[in-house]
N, C-alpha and C positions, 0 to 999 in steps of 0.2 A: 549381679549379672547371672543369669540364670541357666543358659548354657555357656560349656565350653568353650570360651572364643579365646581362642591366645593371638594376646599383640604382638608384632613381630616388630621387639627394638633391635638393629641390629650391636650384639654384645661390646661389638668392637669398639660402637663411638664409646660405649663407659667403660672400659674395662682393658687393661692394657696388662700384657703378664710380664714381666720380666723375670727370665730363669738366674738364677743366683750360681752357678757356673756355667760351663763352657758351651757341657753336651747332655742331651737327655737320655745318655746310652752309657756304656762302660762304669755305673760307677760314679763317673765325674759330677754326677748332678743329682744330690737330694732331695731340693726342694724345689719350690715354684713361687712367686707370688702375684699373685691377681691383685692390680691396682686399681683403684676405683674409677680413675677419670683418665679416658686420651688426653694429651695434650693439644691445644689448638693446631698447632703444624700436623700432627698424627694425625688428626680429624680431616683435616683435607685429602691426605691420603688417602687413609680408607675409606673417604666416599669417592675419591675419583678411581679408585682402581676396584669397589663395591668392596671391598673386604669386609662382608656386611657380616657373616654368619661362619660356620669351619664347612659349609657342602660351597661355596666358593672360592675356597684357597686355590684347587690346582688352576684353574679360570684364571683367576685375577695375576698368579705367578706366572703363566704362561705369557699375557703380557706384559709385566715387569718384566720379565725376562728377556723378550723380544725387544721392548723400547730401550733397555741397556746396549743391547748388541747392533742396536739400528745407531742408536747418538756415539756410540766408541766410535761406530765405521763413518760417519758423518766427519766425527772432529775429527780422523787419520786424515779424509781427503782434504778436508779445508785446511789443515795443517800444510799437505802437500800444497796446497795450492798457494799460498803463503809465500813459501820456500820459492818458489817458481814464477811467482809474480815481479817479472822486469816490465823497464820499458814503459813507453807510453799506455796509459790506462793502469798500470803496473798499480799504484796507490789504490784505485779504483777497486781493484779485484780482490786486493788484501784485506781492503776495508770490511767488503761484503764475507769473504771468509771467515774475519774475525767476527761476523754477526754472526752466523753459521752456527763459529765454536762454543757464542755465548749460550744459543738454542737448544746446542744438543748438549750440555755440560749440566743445562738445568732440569733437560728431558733425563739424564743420564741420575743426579743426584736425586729426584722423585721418582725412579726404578729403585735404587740403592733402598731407600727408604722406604719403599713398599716388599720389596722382597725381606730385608731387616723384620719389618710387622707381620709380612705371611709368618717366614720361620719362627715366631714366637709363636704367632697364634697354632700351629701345628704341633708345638711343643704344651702349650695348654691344651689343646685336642686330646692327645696320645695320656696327660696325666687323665684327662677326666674320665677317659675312658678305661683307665685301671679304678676309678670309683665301683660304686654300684648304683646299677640302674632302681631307682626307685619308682612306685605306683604315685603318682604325682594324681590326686580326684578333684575334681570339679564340685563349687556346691553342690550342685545336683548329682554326684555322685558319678559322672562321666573318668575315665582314668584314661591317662597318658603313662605311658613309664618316658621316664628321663634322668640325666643326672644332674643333681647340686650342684650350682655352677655357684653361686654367694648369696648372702642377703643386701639389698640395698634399699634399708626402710624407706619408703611404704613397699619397696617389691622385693619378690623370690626371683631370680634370675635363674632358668633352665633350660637344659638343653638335651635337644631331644635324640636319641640313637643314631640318627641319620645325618646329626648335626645343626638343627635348625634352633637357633637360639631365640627364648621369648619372657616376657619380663611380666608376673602375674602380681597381683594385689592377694594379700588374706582375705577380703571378700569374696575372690573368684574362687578360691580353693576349701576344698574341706576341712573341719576344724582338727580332723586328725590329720591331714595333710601341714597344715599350718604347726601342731605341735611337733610333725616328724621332721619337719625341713627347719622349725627353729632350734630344736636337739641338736641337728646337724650343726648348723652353725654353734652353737654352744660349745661341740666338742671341738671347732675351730677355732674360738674365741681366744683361747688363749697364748694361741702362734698370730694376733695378731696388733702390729704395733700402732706406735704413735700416728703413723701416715694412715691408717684405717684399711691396711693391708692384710693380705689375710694366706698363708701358707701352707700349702698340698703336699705332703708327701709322696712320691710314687711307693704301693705297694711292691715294683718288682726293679728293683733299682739294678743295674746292668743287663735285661731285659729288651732288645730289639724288637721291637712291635710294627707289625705290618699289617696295617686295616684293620687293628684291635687283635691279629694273632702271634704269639710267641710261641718259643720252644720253650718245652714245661707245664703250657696249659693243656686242658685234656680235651680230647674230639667233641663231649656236646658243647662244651665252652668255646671253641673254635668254629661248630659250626652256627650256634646262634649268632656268635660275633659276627658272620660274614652274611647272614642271612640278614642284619640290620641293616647293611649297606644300602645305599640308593640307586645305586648303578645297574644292578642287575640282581633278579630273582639267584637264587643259589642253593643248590643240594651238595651233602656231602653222603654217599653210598658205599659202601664195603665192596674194594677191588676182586675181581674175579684173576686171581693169580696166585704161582706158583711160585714166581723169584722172591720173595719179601722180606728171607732170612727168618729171622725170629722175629719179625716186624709184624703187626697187622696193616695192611693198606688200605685206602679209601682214596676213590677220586673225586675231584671236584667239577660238577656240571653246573653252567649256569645257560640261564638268554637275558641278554641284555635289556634294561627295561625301554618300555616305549615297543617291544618288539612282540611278536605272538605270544600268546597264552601256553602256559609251559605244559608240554605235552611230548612223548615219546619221539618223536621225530623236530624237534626244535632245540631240544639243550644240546650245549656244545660242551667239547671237552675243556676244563679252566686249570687243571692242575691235579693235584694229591699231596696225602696227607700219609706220612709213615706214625704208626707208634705203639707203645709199648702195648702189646693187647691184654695183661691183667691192668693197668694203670689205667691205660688209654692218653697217654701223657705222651705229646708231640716229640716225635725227633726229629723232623725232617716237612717243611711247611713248605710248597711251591706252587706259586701261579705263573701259568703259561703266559707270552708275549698279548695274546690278543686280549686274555682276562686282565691284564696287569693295564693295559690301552683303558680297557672299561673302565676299570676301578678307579684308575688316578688320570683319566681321561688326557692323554696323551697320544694321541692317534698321530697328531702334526707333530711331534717332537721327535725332534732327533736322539739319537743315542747319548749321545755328548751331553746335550742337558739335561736329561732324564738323568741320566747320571749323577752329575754336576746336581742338581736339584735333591734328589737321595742324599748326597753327600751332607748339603743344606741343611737337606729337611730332621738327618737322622746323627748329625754330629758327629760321621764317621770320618777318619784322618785321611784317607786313600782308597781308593780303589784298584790297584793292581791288575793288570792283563795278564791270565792265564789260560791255559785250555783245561778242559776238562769234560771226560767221556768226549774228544774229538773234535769240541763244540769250544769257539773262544768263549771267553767271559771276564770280567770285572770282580773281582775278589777282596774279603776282608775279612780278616779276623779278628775276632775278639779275643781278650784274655778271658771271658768271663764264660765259655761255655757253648759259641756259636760260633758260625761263621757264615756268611749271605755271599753268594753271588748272583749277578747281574748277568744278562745272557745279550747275544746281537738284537734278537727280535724283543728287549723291553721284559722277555720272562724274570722272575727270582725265585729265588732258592733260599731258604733260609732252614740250617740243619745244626744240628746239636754236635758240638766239637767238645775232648778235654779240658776243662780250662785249666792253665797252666799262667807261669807268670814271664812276662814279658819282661827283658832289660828294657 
């Protein structure tokens, strides 16, 4: 093939992770492994709820999420209704209730099991994106960067910055392409067992990553991260201010994609960035409510599952209602050196605390 043409398998139907403990955050969780094959039940999932690719996760969660809480309220009433079925036709009405319950129990357990598949797959998201982005070239020499997602002879499985996953042959690829990504696997080969599984380590283990930024990583590393995103173009600019302590500041402007061409009167405010100004090494990461809608496309979610969904998506135990600077929020901290809170309008914080150790 002569040009660049990437086929898009989606990674899902072959490729299944299962994390080897709890949470991909604190510590608790070392490794990763990428299985080669869904299982046929998996497979019907993620085609019916598209879990084709990681730029459809918040999407497809948004409806799992929705059809859990529509079959719970289902089976509450026809439960009631049960209860309360006397009297002539009384049998009648139970009957049809109990069809109801069977409905929404099976609506209810294929939510279960698509939200179970999103949280993994966002859990292999967040390791691949502690990889490194490689120049992935085209016979003809065309480049893509993306990261190593596995080998699965005759194909390279990658995937690309923005999350589009796509399954290439060594024909389509350059011969130094083809030697650099079978290196790669090489240096994997050896974490990988009997079942033809193959194990990731996260580079930053107790590390909270929010759309590829942590505290610890430094501002151009942070702001390529965010500039990869799909949702919305992004600048990050050196704050015009006076408060910042010994901090350097930088705010975060983006315009959402699909929207005008980014120009002085179009970017909006998205947040800021505090940090060390010899290092440049993050203390202090936040995006506002309406950037944070953009990125994890949550404009119809309520408070509660954006929540509830973070909690999900990031392995974290609680969230705590506190105030802070005046302003409620959802609070958590870590033993390892951070702490994120959640704000009413969907904003977060994520800022560099002591770590200390917890009973």
């Amino acid at each position: 093939m002569n040009k660049l043409i990437f086929i898009f398998l989606g990674i899902f139907g072959s490729i299944t992770l299962h994390a080897q403990s709890a949470s991909p955050i604190d510590g608790k969780v070392t490794t990763y492994t990428i299985a080669t094959k869904a299982t046929p039940d998996e497979q019907v999932i993620i085609n019916d709820y598209k879990i084709w690719d990681y730029t459809s996760l918040e999407m497809s969660e948004t409806r799992a999420q929705r059809e859990l809480t529509t079959s719970q309220e289902r089976k509450a009433v026809a439960t009631k209704t049960i209860a309360s079925a006397k009297g002539y036709g009384g049998n009648e009405v139970a009957a049809r209730a109990n069809t109801e319950i069977k409905e929404a129990e099976f609506i209810e357990q294929k939510a279960r099991k698509a939200l179970a598949i999103i949280k993994t797959k966002k859990e292999e998201w967040t390791v691949l994106q502690q990889q490194q982005l490689l120049d992935i070239k085209s016979a003809d020499g065309k480049t893509l960067k993306a990261y190593f997602v596995a080998l699965q002879p005759p194909h390279f499985r990658i995937a690309t910055a923005e999350g589009r996953v796509f399954s290439l042959t060594a024909a389509q690829l350059s011969p130094e392409t083809v030697k650099l990504l079978t290196a790669y696997d090489a240096d994997r080969r050896p974490l990988v067992n009997s079942a033809n599984q193959i194990t990731i380590t996260p580079r930053k283990a107790g590390n909270l990553s929010i759309k590829g930024v942590f505290i610890g990583m430094t501002v151009p590393e942070a702001t390529q991260k965010l500039k990869e995103n799909r949702q919305a173009t992004i600048q990050v600019l050196p704050a015009q201010s006076d408060n910042t302590g010994n901090l350097a500041a930088y705010n975060i402007n983006y315009i959402a994609k699909g929207g005008a061409q980014p120009n002085s009167k179009t970017w909006h405010y998205g947040g800021s960035i505090y940090a060390n100004p010899k290092t440049q090494e993050i203390s202090t990461f936040y995006i506002s409510g309406d950037l944070s809608n953009t990125l994890f496309n949550t404009y119809d979610l309520a408070l509660k599952p954006f929540a509830q969904n973070f909690i999900d998506a990031y392995g974290i135990t609680e969230l705590k209602p506190v105030t802070i600077r005046e302003k409620p929020a959802l609070h958590f901290e870590s033993q390892y050196g951070w702490s994120v809170y959640i704000y009413g309008d969907k904003g977060i914080e994520l800022f560099k605390t002591p770590p200390r150790q917890f009973n």
